[in-house]
C-alpha positions in Angstrom: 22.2 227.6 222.6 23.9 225.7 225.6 24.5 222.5 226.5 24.0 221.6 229.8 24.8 218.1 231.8 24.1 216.2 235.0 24.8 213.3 236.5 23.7 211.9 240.3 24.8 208.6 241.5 22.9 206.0 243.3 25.6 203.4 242.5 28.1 204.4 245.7 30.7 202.1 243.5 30.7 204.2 240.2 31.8 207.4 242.6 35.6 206.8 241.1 34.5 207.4 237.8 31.7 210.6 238.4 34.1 212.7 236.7 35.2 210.7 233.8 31.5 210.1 232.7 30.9 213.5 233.4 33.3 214.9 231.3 32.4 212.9 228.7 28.7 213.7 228.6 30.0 217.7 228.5 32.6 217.2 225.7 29.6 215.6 223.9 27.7 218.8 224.3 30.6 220.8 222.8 29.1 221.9 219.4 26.3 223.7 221.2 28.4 226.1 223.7 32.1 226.3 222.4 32.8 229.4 224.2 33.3 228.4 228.3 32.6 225.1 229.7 32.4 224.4 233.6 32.1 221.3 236.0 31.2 221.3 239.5 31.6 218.3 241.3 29.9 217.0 244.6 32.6 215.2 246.2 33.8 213.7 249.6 33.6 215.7 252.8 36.9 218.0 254.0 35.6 217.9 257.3 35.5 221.8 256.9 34.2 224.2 254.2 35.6 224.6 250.8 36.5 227.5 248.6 37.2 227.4 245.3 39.0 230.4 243.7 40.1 231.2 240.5 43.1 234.0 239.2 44.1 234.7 236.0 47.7 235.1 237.7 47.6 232.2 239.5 51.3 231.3 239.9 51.6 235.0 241.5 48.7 235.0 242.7 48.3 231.3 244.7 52.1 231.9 246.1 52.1 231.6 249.4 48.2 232.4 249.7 47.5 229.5 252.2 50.0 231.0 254.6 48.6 234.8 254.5 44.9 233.4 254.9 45.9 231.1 257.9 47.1 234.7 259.5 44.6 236.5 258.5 42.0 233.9 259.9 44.0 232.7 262.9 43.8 229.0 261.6 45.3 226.6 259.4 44.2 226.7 255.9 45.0 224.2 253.1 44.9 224.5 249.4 45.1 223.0 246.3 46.1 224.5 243.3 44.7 223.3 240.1 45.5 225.6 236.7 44.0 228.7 237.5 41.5 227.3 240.5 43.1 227.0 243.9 40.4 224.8 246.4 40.7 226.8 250.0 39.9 224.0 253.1 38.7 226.8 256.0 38.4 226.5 259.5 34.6 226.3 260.6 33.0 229.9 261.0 35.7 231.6 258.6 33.9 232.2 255.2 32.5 235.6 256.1 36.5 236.5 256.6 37.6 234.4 254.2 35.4 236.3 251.6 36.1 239.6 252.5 40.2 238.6 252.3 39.4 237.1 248.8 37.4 240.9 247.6 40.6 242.8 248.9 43.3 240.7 247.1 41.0 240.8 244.1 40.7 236.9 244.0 37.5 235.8 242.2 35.4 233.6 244.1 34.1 230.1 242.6 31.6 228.9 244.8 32.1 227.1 248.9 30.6 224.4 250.3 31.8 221.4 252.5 31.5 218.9 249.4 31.2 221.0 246.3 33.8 222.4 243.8 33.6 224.6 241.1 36.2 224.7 237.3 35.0 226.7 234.5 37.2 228.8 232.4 36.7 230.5 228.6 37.3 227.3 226.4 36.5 224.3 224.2 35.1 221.6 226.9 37.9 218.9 226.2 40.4 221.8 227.2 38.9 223.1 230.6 38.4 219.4 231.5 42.2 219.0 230.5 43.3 222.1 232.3 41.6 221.0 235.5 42.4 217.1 235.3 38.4 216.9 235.8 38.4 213.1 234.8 40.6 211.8 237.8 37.7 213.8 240.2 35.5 211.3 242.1 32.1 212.2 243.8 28.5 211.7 244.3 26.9 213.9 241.7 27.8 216.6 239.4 26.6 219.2 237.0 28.0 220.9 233.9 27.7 223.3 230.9 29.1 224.2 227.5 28.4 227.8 227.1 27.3 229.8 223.7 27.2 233.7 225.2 24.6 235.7 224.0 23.6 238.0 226.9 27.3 238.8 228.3 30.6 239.1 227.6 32.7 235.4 227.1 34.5 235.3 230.6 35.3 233.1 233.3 33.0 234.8 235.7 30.0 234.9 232.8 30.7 230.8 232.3 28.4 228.5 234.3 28.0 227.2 236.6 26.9 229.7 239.1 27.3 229.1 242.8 25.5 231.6 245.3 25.0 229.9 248.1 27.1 226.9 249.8 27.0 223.3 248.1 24.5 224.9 245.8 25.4 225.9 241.5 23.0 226.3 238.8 23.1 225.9 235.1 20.5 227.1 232.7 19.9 226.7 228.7 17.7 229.8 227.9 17.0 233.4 228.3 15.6 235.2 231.1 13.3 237.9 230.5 12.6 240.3 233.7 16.1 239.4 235.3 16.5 242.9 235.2 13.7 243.3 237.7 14.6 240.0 239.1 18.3 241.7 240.2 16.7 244.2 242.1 14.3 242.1 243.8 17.4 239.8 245.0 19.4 242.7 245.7 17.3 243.9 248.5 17.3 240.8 250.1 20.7 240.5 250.3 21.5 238.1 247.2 23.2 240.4 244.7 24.2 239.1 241.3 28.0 239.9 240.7 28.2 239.8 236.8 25.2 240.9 234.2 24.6 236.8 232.9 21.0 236.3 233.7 21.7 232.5 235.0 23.3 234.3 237.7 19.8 235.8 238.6 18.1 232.3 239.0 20.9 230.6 240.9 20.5 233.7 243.2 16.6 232.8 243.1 17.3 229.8 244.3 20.0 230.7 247.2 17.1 233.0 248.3 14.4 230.9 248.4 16.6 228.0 250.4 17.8 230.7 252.7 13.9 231.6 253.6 13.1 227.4 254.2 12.1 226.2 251.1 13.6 223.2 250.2 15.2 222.1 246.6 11.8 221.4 245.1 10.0 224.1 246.3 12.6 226.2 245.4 12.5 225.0 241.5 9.0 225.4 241.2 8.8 228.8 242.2 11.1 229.6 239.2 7.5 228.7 237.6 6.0 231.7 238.9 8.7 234.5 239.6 10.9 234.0 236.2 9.8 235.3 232.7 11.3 233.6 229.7 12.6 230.1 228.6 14.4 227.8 230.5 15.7 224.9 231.6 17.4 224.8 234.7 19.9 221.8 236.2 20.3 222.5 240.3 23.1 220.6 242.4 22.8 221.2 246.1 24.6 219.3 249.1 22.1 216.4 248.8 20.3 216.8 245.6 19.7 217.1 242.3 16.8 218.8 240.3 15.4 219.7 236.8 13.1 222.5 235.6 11.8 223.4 232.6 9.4 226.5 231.5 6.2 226.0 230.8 6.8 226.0 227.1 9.8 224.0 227.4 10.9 225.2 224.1 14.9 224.1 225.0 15.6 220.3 224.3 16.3 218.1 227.2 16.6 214.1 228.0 16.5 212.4 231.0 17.8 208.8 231.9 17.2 206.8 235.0 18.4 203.2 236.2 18.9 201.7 239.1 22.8 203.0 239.3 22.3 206.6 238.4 19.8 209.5 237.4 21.6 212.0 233.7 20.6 214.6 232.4 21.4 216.0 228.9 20.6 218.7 226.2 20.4 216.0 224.0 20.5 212.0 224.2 23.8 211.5 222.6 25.2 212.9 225.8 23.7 209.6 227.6 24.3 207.4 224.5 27.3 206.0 226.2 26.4 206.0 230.0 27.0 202.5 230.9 22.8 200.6 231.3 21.8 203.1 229.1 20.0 200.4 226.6 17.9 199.6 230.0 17.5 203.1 230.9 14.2 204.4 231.5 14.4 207.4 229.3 12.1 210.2 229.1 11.8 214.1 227.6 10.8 216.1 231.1 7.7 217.6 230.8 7.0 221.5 230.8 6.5 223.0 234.1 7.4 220.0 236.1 10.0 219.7 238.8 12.1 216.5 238.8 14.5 216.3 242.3 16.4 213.1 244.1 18.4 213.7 247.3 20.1 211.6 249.8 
């Protein structure tokens, strides 16, 4: 089932509270995914990219890590240590490096970008957000999703949402049917799915198509044409923010828009407490139609 969640800020004042209402949007969405729950936030600039990691041994594993990357990559590296997330600050022209460090140690790789971060674990939605302090985290826009598995196993790496390219995650209420054919596709052009969740599949479609010049739009609607099944899909990139649904747009969805912010919800009772919401404009998105705002 799923419940999925976005929020995009026009309001540059409510950026303190992005994860607060954010949080609360997703907790509301708990009794349709209680199995994994995830967050990723669009926040301020490091001035460098970001990596967010994850270890199941995280007090082993996070001990001294910041020191043996900054040898390893002949430049200073910061981190931050949240539960079992650890946000890496590179120096520019690392990540290439910095990933192939993170494969050998057997540190599980988040997502990277130069504003975006990345929390999901296995989990009712009031504990990840909890475990991760997510309602202290400011920003300009963010997505999330409550997760009930029923194409892979319930694991950190299997919760949403996905990140395949930098500043860019996906999440996704639906079912996929050719992702099979999809994964090879991808794989030969050098976007390879890590686990067997077909969400993974269309946040890799999306990488791909960005890589090849499409922009955020353009990207969504080829999901129109190149992926079988029922879906609807919430995108966060650097500057942006979009919604797709299939053309039978079977999976409910609600959209609110005022002059402070543009949410998204599985239902409206996520919005229901979004401050303007009684002045709202608030619509279902149609089927097949791509809905984007960027900066």
């Amino acid at each position: 089932m799923c419940g999925i969640v976005g929020l995009f800020l026009k309001n540059e004042g409510l950026r303190p509270k992005l994860g607060d209402m954010l949080t609360d949007m997703l907790i509301t969405m708990t009794d349709r995914g209680p199995d994994s729950a995830g967050i990723a936030i669009y926040g301020d600039e490091a001035g460098a990219l970001k990596m967010t990691v994850q270890s199941d041994t995280p007090d082993a594993t996070f001990h001294g890590l910041d020191v043996a990357l900054s040898h390893a990559l002949e430049g200073p590296v910061n981190m931050r240590v949240i539960d079992t997330h650890a946000v890496l600050t590179l120096p520019e022209g690392t990540e290439a490096q910095a990933r192939a460090f993170m494969v050998e140690k057997g540190i599980r790789i988040m997502g990277a970008g130069h504003s975006m971060e990345i929390f999901k674990e296995v989990g009712l939605p009031k504990d990840v957000a909890a475990r991760f302090h997510l309602r202290q985290m400011g920003g300009s826009h963010g997505i999330g999703h409550t997760r009930m598995a029923t194409e892979s196993a319930v694991t950190t790496m299997g919760a949403h949402p996905f990140s395949t390219g930098d500043d860019q995650c996906l999440v996704h209420n639906g079912s996929l049917s050719n992702h099979n054919a999809m994964r090879r596709v991808l794989t030969e052009k050098g976007f390879a799915p890590q686990t067997h969740n077909d969400t993974e599949v269309a946040a890799c479609y999306i990488s791909s198509r960005l890589a090849e010049g499409a922009n955020l739009g353009e990207a969504l609607e080829g999901t129109l044409d190149d992926l079988d099944g029922f879906f609807t899909f919430v995108v966060g990139t650097k500057n942006g923010f979009g919604v797709v649904r299939d053309p039978i747009a079977c999976k409910p969805a609600v959209m609110a828009e005022t002059e402070d912010y543009v949410a998204f919800g599985s239902e409206y009772r996520a919005l229901a407490n979004l401050p303007g919401i009684e002045t709202a404009r608030v619509w279902e998105p149609e089927p097949a139609t791509v809905y984007f705002w960027e900066r």
